[in-house]
C-alpha positions in Angstrom: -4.5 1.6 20.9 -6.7 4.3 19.2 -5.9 6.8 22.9 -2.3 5.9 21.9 -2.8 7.4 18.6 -4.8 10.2 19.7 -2.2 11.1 22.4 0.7 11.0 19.7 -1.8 12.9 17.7 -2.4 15.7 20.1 1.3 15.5 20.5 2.3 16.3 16.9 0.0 18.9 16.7 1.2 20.7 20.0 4.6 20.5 18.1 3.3 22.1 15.1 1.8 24.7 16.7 5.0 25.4 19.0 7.0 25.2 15.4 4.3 28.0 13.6 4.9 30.6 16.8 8.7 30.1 16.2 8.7 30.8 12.9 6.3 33.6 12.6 8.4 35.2 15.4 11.7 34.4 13.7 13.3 32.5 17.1 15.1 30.1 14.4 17.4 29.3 17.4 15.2 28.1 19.8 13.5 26.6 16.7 16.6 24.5 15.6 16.8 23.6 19.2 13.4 22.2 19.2 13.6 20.8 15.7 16.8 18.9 16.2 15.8 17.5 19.7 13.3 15.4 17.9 13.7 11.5 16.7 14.1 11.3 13.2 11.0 9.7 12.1 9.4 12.6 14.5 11.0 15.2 12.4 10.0 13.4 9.3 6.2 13.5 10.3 6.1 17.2 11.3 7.6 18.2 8.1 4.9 16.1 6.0 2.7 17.8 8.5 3.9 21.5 7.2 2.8 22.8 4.5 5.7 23.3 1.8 6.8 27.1 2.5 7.6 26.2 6.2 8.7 22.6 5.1 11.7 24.1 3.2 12.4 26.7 6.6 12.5 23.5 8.9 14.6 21.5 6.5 17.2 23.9 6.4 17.5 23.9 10.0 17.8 20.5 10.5 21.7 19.4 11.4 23.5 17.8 8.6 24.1 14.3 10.6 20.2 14.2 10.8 19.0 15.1 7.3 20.4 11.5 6.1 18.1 9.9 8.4 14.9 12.2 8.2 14.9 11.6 4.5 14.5 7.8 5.1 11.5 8.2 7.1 9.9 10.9 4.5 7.3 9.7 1.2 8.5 9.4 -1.9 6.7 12.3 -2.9 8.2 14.7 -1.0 12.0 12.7 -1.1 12.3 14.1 -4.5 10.8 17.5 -3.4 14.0 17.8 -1.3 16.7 15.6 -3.3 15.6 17.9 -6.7 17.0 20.6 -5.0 20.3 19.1 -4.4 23.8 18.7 -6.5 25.3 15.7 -6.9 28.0 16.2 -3.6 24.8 17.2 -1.4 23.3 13.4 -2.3 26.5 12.0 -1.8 26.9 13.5 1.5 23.3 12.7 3.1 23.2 9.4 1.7 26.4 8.5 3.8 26.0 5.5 5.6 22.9 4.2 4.0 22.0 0.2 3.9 21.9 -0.9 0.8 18.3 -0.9 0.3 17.7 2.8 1.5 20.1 4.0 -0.6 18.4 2.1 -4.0 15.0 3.6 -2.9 16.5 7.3 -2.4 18.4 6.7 -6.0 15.5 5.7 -7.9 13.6 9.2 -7.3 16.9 10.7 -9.2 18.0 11.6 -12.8 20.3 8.5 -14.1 22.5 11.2 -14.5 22.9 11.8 -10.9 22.6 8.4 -10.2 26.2 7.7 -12.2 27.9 10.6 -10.3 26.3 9.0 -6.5 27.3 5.8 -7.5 30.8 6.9 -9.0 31.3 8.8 -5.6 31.0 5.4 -3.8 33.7 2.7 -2.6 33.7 -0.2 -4.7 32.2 -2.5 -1.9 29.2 0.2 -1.0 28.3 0.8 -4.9 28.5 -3.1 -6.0 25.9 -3.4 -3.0 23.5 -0.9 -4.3 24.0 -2.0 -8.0 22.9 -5.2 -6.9 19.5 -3.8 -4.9 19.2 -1.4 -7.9 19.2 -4.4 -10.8 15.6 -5.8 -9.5 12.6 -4.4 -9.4 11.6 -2.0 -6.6 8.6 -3.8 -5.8 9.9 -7.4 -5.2 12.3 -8.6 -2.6 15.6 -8.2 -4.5 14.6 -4.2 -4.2 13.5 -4.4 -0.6 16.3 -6.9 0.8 19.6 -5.3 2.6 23.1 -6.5 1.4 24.3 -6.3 5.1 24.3 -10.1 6.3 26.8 -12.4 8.6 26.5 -16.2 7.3 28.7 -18.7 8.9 29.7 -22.1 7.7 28.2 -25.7 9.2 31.1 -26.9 10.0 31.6 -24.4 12.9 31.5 -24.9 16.6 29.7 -22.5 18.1 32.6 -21.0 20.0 34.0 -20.0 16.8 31.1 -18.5 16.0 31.0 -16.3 18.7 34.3 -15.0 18.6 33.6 -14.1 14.9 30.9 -12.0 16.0 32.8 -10.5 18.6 35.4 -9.1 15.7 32.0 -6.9 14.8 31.2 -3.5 16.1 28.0 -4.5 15.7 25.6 -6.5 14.3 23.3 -5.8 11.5 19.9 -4.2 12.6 17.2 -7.0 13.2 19.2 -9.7 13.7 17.8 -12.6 15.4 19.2 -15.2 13.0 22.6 -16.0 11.5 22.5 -17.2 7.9 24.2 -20.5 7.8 25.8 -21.1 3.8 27.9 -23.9 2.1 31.4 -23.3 0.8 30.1 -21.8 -2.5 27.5 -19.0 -1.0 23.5 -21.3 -1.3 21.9 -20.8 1.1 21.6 -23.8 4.1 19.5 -22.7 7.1 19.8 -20.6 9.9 21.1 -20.2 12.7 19.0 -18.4 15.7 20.7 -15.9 18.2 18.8 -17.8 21.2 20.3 -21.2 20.6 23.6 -19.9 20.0 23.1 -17.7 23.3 21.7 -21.1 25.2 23.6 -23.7 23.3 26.9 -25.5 24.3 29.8 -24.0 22.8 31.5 -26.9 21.8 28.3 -28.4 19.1 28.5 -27.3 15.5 26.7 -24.9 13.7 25.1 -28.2 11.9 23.9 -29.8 15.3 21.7 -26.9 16.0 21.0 -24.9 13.0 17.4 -24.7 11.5 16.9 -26.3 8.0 13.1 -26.6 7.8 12.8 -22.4 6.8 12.8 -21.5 3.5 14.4 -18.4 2.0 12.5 -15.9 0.0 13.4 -16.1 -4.0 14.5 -12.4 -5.2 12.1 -12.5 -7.9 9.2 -12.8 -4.9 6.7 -9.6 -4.9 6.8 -7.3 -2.2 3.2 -8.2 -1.2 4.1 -11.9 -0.8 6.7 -11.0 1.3 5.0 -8.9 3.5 2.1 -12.1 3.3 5.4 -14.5 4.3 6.3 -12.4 7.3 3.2 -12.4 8.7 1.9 -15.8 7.9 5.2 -17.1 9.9 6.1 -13.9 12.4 9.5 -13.5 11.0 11.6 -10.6 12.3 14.2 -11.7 8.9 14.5 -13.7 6.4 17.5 -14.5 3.8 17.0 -13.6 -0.1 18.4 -16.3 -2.7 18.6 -15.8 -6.7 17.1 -19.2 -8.7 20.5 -20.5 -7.7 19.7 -20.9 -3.7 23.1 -18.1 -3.4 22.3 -15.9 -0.4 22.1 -12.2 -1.9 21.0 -9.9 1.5 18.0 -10.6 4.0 14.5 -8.7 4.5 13.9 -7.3 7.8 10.8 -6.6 9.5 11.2 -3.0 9.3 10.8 -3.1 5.4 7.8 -5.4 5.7 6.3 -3.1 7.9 7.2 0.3 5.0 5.5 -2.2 2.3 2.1 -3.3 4.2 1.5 1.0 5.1 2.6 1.4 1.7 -0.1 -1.2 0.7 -2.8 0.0 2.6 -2.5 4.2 1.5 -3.0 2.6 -2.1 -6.0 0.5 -1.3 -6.8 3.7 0.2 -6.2 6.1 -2.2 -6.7 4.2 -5.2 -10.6 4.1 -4.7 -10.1 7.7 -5.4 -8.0 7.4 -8.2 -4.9 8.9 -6.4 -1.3 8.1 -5.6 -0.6 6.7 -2.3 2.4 8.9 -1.8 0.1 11.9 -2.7 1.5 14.7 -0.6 -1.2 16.2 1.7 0.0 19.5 1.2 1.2 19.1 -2.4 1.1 22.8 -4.3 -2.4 23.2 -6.3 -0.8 23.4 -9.6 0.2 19.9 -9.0 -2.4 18.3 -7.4 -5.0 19.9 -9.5 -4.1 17.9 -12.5 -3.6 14.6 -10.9 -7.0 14.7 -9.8 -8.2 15.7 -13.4 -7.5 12.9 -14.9 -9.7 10.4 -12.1 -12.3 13.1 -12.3 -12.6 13.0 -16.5 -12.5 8.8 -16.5 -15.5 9.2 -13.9 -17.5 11.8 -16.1 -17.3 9.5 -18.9 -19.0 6.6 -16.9 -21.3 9.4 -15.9 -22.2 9.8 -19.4 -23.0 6.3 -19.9 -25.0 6.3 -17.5 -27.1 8.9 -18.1 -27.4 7.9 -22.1 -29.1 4.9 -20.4 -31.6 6.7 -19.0 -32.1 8.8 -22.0 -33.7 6.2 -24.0 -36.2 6.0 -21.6 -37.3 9.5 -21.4 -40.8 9.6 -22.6 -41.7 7.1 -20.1 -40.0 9.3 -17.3 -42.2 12.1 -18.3 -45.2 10.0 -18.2 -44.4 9.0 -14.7 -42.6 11.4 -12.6 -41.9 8.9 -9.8 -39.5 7.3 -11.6 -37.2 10.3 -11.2 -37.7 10.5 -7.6 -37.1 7.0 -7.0 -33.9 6.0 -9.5 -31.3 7.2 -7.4 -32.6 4.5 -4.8 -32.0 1.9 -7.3 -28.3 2.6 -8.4 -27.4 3.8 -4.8 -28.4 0.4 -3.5 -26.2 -1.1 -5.8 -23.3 0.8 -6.0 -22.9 -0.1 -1.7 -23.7 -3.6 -2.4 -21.4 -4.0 -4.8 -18.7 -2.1 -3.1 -19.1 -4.3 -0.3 -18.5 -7.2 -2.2 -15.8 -5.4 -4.2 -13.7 -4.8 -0.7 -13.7 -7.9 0.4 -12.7 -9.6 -2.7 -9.9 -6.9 -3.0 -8.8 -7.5 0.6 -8.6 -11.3 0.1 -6.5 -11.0 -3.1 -4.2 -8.7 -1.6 -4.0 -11.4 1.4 -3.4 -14.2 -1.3 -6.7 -15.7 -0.1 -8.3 -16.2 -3.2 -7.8 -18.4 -6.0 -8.5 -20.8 -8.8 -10.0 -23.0 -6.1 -12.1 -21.3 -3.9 -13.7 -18.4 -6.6 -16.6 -20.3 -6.9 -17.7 -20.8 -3.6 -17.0 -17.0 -3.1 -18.6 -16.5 -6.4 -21.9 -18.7 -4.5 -22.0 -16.7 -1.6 -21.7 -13.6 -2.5 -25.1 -14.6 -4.8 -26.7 -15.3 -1.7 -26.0 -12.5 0.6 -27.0 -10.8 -2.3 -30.2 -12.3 -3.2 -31.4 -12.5 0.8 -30.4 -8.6 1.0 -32.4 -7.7 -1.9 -35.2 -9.7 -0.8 -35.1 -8.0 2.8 -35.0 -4.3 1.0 -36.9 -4.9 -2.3 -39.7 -5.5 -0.2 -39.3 -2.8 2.4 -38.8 -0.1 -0.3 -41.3 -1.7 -2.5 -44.3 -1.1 0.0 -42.4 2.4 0.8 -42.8 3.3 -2.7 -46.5 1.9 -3.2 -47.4 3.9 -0.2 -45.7 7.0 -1.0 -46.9 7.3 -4.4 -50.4 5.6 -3.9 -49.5 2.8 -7.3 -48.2 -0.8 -6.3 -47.1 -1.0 -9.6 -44.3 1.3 -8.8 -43.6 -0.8 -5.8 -43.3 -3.9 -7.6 -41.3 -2.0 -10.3 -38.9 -0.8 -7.9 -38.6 -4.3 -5.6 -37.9 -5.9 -9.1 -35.0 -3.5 -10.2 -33.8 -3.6 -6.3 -33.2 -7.3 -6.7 -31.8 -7.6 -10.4 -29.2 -4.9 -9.5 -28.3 -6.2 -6.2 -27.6 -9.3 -7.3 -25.6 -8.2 -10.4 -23.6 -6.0 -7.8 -22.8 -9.2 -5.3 -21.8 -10.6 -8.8 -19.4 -7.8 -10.2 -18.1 -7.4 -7.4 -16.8 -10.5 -7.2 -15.7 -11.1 -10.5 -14.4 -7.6 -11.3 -11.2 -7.8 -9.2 -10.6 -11.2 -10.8 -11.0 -10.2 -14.3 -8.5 -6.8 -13.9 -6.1 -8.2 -12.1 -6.0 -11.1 -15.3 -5.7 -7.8 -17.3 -3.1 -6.7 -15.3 -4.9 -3.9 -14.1 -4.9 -2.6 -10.4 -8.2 -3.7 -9.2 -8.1 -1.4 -6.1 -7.6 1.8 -9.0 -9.7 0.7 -11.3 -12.7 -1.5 -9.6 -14.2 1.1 -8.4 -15.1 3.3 -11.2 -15.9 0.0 -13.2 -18.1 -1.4 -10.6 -20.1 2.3 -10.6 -20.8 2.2 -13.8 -21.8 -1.3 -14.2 -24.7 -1.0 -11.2 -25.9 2.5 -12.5 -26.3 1.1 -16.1 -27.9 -2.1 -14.8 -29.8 -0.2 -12.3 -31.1 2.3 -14.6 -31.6 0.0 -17.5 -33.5 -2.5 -15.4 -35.9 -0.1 -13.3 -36.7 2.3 -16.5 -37.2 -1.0 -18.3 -39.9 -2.7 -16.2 -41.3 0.4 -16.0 -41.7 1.3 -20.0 -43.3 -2.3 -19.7 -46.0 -1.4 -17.2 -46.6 2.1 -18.2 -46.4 2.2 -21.8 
């Protein structure tokens, strides 16, 4: 896998470098050519690979039939970049075609302004659909679903069925179950494509169908979803309001958007950054977005360092204590990060609960207290040694062990405690979990040594 990804790597980058000759010589032709003889989601990644002068060159030479489906496969940062620069007819023209749920996502990075005029500019069947998509949230599975489904009736025999789906140009992408529904629209079971493939024609629909599958409620999280899909390897699934009436279906497609989505913000959050941060994105822009992560970390900074202000006499007394203090809070601040991760990771997974917290809680205390024990003691003769005073080692061994252990335990509880704040644990964890193991750190080594110095 990772020579896959180095050869599609090398690949891209061949591309770009083909693309930069081309436009530094001006050959737009041969460019457009090149450009246009590329899959979509190809195009889409060598754009996000440009920076934004030649991005808006190769945008404009990309054929009209394409743009539609290269704007699908783009961020949502750099979505708006393009769709900002549009008029209303120019959205209505690219967005052509759409399912459901693309369209909504495209829409949402829009004035409501524009939005009116798209949707005005819409049949009445294609704008109901997105209207639906576009009344839930984004980030739950009435956002992600597609209004583009075939249900069928139990009462059917499976020869009807089949000519019904032969009236279809074609079938919805994804499909590898037919959603079976009673006369008023709730949802019954389904209906696989290899059982009606394999199955006699002359059975019902109810003979054969699958009942034991539940569908996902609209209100459902994104995450969950994405948890669902891979906890049962579905390829769809159906989408039901608190009624049981089938709405649209979730392919695997969108699960797959929503779990890369996922990861860039676990990502990108420890840095206090937007997952769809553009890589290229113009200084003026990035510049302040950073700011703000950068000012919230100076302030814990601060903290920090009004901790080891109070115990500035004794640090003059002893100078080793300076040397040795970024040992103390280093050791922590992996420890805890450690713990932190895994915690964060198991949440996300929907691992972690009420019911097992504790015996997380318990474990993490140990691999914590048999770490600090193994290190205290290494860095504690270290320090003894290197500064020719076992009281420093001892002092140091002591401060190891109280601020490893409160690391295993913040990081544990820290998620927990946002998350019941409805805070993002993966944007905010971090900085909190810093700050907590330099000020313990700090406090505790500058405070046993005040004790056996003063």
């Amino acid at each position: 896998m990772p020579q896959i990804a180095e050869e599609l790597l090398d690949l891209t980058q061949a591309q770009l470098g083909e693309i930069n000759e081309a436009l530094e010589s001006g050959t737009f032709i041969q460019l457009r050519r090149m450009l246009n003889g590329l899959q979509a989601a190809e195009i889409a990644h060598l754009l996000e690979s440009s920076p934004p002068p030649s991005r808006r060159v190769l945008w404009r030479l990309i054929d009209k039939e394409l743009e539609g489906d290269v704007l699908q496969e783009l961020s949502d940062d750099i979505q708006g970049q393009f769709l900002r620069r549009m008029d209303t007819a120019e959205v209505v023209e690219i967005t052509e075609g759409m399912d459901a749920d693309d369209l909504a996502d495209i829409l949402q990075q829009l004035p409501d302004r524009v939005i009116r005029e798209v949707l005005f500019a819409m049949s009445e069947q294609d704008r109901a659909r997105v209207e639906q998509v576009l009344s839930f949230d984004e980030d739950t599975a009435g956002g992600m679903m597609d209004t583009d489904t075939i249900t069928i009736r139990p009462r059917l025999t499976l020869d009807v069925v089949l000519r019904y789906l032969r009236r279809h140009e074609e079938l919805p992408d994804s499909t590898d179950n037919l959603i079976v529904v009673n006369r008023k629209g709730q949802f019954v079971g389904l209906l696989p494509l290899s059982k009606l493939l394999t199955s006699s024609t002359s059975i019902t629909v109810r003979e054969i169908m699958n009942t034991d599958v539940e569908a996902i409620p609209s209100h459902l999280s994104d995450t969950e979803v994405a948890n669902l899909f891979e906890l049962h390897n579905w390829v769809s699934a159906p989408v039901i309001d608190d009624d049981g009436f089938v709405l649209g279906r979730i392919t695997i497609d969108d699960v797959v958007d929503v779990i890369r989505e996922d990861a860039d913000h676990s990502l990108m959050s420890m840095a206090g950054l937007d997952e769809e941060e553009d890589t290229f994105a113009p200084v003026m822009r990035t510049a302040p977005r950073r700011a703000i992560w950068l000012g919230v970390n100076l302030l814990t900074a601060l903290l920090a360092s009004a901790v080891i202000n109070v115990f500035q006499d004794t640090i003059d007394k002893v100078v080793a204590l300076a040397v040795l203090m970024p040992i103390v809070a280093s050791m922590g601040g992996v420890a805890g990060s450690q713990t932190l991760t895994v915690v964060i990771r198991g949440m996300a997974l929907g691992q972690i609960g009420r019911n097992n917290i504790s015996w997380l809680l318990s474990r993490e205390f140990r691999v914590g207290l048999m770490n600090s024990l193994l290190w205290a003691a290494l860095m504690g003769s270290i320090a003894g040694l290197w500064f020719n005073d076992y009281i420093i080692g001892v002092i140091i061994a002591a401060a190891m062990i109280i601020n490893l252990l409160t690391a295993a335990i913040a990081g544990a509880l820290l998620p927990i405690t946002l998350r019941s704040m409805n805070i993002d644990p993966a944007l905010a964890g971090s900085v909190a979990l810093t700050t907590v193991t330099d000020v313990v750190g700090f406090f505790a080594f500058l405070g046993l040594a005040t004790y056996f110095y003063a």
